[in-house]
Each structure stands twice: as C-alpha cells, then as structure tokens.
N, C-alpha and C positions, 0 to 999 in steps of 0.2 A: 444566451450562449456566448463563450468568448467569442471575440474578433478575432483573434488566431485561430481557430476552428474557420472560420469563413474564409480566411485567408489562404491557407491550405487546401480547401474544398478547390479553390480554382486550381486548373490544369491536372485534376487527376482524372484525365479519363483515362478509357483503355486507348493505351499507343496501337498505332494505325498498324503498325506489325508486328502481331502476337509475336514477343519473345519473354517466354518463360523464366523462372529462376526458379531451383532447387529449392525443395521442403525444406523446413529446418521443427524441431522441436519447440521452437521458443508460442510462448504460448502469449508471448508480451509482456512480460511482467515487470515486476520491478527488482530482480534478481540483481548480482555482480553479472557487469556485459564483459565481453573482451570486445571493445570499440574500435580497435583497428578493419573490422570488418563488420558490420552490423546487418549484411544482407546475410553473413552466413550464420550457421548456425551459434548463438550466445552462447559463453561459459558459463556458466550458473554454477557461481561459488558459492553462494550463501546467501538467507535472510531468514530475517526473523519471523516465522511460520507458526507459531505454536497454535496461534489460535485464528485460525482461517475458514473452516468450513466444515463438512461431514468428515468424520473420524475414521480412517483408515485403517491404524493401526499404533498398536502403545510400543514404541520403542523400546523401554528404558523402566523400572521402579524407581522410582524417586526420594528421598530421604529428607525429612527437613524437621529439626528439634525430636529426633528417634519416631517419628510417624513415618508412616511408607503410604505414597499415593503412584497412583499410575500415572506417567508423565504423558498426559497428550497432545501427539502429534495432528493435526488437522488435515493437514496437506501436504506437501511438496515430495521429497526425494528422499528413502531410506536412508539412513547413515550421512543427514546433515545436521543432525542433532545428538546427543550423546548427554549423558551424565556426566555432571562437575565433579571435580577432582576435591570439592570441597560440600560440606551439607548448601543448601540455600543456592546453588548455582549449576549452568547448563553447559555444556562447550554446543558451540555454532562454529560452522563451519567458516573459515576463514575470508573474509574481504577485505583485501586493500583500504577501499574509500570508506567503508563502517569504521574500520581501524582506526582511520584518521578522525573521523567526525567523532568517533565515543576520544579518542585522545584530547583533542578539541572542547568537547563537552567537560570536561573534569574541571575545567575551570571557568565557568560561564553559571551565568543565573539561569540554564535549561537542567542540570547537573540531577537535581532531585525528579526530574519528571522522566529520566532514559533510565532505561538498567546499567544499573555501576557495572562498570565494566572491570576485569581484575588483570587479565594476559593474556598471552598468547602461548597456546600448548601445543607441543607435538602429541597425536595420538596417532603409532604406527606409521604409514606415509602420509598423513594429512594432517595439517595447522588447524584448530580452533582459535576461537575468541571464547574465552571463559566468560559467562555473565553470570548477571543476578535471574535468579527463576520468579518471576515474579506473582508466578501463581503460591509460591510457598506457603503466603502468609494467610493463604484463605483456605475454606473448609466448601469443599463440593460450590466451586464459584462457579456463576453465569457469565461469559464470558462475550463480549464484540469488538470486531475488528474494524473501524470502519477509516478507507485512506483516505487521506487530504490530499487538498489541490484540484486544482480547475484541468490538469492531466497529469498524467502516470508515465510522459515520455519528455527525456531531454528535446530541448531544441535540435542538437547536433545528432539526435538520431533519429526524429522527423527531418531533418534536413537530407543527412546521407541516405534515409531510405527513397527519399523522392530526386533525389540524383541517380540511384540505379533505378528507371520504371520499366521493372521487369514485371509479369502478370504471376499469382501464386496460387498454384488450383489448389491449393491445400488451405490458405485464410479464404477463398472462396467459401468454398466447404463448409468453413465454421463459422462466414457469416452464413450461410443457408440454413445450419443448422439451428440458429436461433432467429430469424427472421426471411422465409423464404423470398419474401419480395424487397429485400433489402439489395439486392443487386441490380443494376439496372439493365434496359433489355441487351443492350450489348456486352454486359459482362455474364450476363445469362449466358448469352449466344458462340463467346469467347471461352467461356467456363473458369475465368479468372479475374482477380481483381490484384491492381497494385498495393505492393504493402503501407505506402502512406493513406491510399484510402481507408485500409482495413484499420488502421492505427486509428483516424480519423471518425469513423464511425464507431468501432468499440468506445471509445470514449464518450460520444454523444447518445448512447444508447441509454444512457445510466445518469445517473443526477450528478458525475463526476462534473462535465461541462456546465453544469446548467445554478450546483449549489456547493460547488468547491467541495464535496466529497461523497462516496459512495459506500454502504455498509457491503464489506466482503464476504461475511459471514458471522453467525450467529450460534453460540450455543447454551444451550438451558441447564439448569441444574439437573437436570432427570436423564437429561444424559441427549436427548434429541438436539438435532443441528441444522443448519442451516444453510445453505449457499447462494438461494434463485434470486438474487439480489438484481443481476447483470441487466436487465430491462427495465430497474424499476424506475422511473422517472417523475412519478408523483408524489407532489409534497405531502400529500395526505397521506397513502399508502408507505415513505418513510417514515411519517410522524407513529403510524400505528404500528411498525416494525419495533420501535423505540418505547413504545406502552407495553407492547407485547415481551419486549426484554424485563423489562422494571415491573412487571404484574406483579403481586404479591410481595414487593419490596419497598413500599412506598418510603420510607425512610432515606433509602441508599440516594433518593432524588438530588435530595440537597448537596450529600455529598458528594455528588455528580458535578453540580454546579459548583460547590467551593473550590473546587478541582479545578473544574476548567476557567473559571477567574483567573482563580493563583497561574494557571498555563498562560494565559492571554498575558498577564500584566509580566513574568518573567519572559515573554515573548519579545514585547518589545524593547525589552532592558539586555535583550540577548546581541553582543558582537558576535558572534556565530550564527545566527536568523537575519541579521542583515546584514551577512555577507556571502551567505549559501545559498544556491538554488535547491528545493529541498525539493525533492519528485519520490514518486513510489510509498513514503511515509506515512504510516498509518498511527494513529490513536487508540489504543488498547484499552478497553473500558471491561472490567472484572472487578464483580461485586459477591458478597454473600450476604447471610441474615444478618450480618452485625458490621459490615465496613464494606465501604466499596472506596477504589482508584481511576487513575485514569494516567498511561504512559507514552511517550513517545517513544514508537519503534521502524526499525526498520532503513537504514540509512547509506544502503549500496547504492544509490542514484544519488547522492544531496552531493554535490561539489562547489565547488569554490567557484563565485563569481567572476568573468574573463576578464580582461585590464580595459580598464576606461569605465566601466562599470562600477562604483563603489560600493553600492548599496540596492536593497530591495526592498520595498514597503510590503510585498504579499498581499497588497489588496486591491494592486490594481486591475485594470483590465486586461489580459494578454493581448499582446498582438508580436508578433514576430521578431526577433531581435531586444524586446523589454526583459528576456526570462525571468518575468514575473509568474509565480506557480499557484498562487488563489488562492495560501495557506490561511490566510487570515477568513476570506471568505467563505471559508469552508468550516473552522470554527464558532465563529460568528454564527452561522446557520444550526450548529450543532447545541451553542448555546442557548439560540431563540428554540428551538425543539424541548430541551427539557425545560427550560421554562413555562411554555405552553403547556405541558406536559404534567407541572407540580401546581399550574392552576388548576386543572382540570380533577 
C-alpha cells in the first residue's frame, strides 16, 4: 500500500464532539470539482463516462461513415453527452482543466493515444468539448474502463477535507453498505465517519492503492455489463476479470500489448506527464473481432505541478507532499497482466 495511505490513516478518528457536516451528492469521483469548497457539495461539469459500467440509457443515435449505432451511455448524468456536430465525434460537457490538458496534448508525444479534441460549442445554455467518438471505428466492441493511479483524489482535497473533521452519516452509509464492519466501534456508535477517512478507505478497498489501478467497469459484446469491481483486491480475481474480457478474442492480445508499449514509451518522452499530476484518469481498452485500442481519457483532475516541484516520475512511492499518482505503476501492472495472460 502507499505510505500516503498510512500517513493519512493517522488522526482520523471520530473528533471527540460529534459535529456533523451536510450531505452532499458527490459520490467521489473524478469529475470537474469547484475547489473553492470541497466539503460542499462538487460541481460536476464533465467527464469522459462512455464507458463505465451497467447501461442505463442510450442518449443519442450515433452516425459514423452513413452506419447508425446507439451511442452508449454507462453512467453519469443525462445531458452530459450529446451528438457531435460533425460524423465521427461526441460533445462533453465542458471543463476548464480537460480543456487545457487536450489543448496541451495537441502538441506532445501523448497526442495519438487521447481523443483529438476539435472545440468548444455552445449547445443552448451549456459549452461542450467536441471530441473524437472513439467507439466509431468498431463494430459491436468489448469495452473496459479501468483508472490509473495509486488514488483518485488530489493532495489538496485530501488535504482541505481533513481540515474540516466534520462526521458524514451519509459516506457512513455507503461504507456500511459495502462493508458493514468497515466502521469502527465508535463510528458505529457515532453513526458517522470523516470524509478523509471515507476518501482513505474507498481507495484501499480496491487494487487502486495496492496495483496503481482499478477496473471500473466492464462491458461485453452481447450486450452484459459490469460494475462490482469496487472490493476486488485480488491479483488473481483481476487477472481473471481481464481473461474474462479477451475470451474469444485471442488475437486482440497482442494488440493489447503493442498498445500499451507504444503508451509507456510516449509516456516518458511526454513534457506534459512530467509536468502534470494526472488523478482520476483512466485507460480505455475497446476491442472487436478484427482490431483492438487502448486510450487515455478523462482529465478533469490532472493539473499542473506547484512551483518548486518540476517534474514527476509516476512511479514513485506516494507519501504526502511528493504528488506522485502511481501512473506508471499501475500500467506496468496492466502490462505484466496481459502478458501473463498471452502466455497462458
């Protein structure tokens, strides 16, 4: 586990006098935050959501070379995705820091592995980001989401949540509801827990702390999906979730692997990877019977490293004040998996 996880662990008990702090929606993600307040409730402008988990509902018919597929949505918020104003592309809903980082990307050796990015559109009162759809080019794909990084939350909002230790019977709640003994007896007793602890333990519940990254969700050609990822912590029980994806496509293996080669060695050739703290970011892996990819999405959390800091390796070990995010570590594990995985 990281050393920032332990480092954190200290001083979050329950404060000696229950004082509470108001619900809020945020379910912790890796959304656009509005950070001037991070105990209240987050703005959730946008992220790249397409392919996250059980299917809720098809937004949109999609258009690409005069074929029509249903554009699916996995998760998040009605009306933060929309059809492109052009074949081949999606509008998202607008974020500031994506903005900057696809701006950023257009001229960097990361350029071919994000969705080209094209504008910025008004539709009605709300801004998009036009992108590339990047399911276009396949025919009934298998789709995984799986983020990178050794955590899913800046420093600075581990930080300012463990400056307000207010108690939250609402992330109480929803750790009880996946681990009833995951609270301890006094926050049993209190009926609350602080939101840095809850920050601190969703993370460690999952292979996010332990292999630099956690699969979000999973979906198959046949149409079944995925999500019960959030507990899994075994290396073995990931390795089979990843056989389970690739069954029947033994091909797509490699091009799995020459993929994430080509990603790792543009990684380190990237001035924009080590200069960014990259959080919430996930690796988009969508394959069919005849081609598979793999893209980097998702970049409402990745901002620009503080002053005095120049640079980040991504593979070190965290500990507090390094904003080091495990990206490399979490790849590296991605790629020892299908390796494993094309000997077998």
């Amino acid at each position: 586990m990281s050393v920032g996880y332990d480092s954190y662990l200290v001083g979050l008990q329950v404060p000696t006098l229950p004082d509470y702090g108001d619900p809020s929606s945020d379910d912790l993600s890796s959304d656009c935050w509005d950070t001037d307040d991070q105990d209240s409730a987050p703005v959730r402008t946008s992220r790249w959501r397409a392919i996250r988990s059980i299917v809720h509902f098809t937004p949109f018919i999609q258009t690409y070379k005069k074929s029509k597929y249903p554009w699916v949505q996995l998760a998040g918020h009605q009306g933060n995705f929309k059809a492109g104003r052009q074949q081949g592309t999606i509008l998202k809903k607008f974020c500031s820091r994506e903005k900057d980082a696809f701006e950023l990307l257009k001229e960097d050796p990361l350029k071919p592995f994000v969705p080209q990015y094209y504008e910025v559109v008004q539709e009605e009162d709300s801004e998009f980001l036009q992108l590339e759809d990047l399911l276009g080019q396949f025919t009934n794909p298998c789709v995984m989401d799986c983020k990178l990084g050794v955590r899913t939350y800046l420093e600075e909002e581990l930080m300012k949540a463990k400056e307000k230790h207010k108690l939250r019977k609402d992330m109480y709640e929803k750790m009880c509801q996946i681990d009833p003994n995951a609270p301890t007896p006094e926050e049993h007793r209190m009926r609350g827990v602080t939101k840095p602890r809850y920050m601190v333990w969703r993370e460690t519940i999952s292979t996010t702390a332990t292999m630099g990254f956690r699969i979000e969700g999973i979906r198959k050609s046949d149409g079944t999906s995925s999500k019960d990822f959030k507990t899994v912590r075994s290396p073995d029980k990931v390795k089979e979730a990843f056989s389970s994806f690739v069954d029947g496509y033994a091909s797509v293996i490699q091009d799995y692997l020459d993929r994430l080669y080509a990603l790792r060695n543009a990684l380190k050739q990237s001035q924009f990877f080590s200069t960014h703290e990259v959080i919430g970011s996930s690796l988009l892996f969508v394959h069919d019977s005849s081609r598979a990819s793999v893209w980097m999405i998702d970049f409402a959390k990745t901002i620009p490293l503080p002053e005095g800091l120049p640079t980040l390796s991504h593979d070190k070990v965290w500990t507090p004040g390094n904003h080091e995010d495990g990206y490399h570590i979490g790849l590296s594990n991605l790629i020892t998996i299908f390796e494993e995985i094309k000997k077998n």
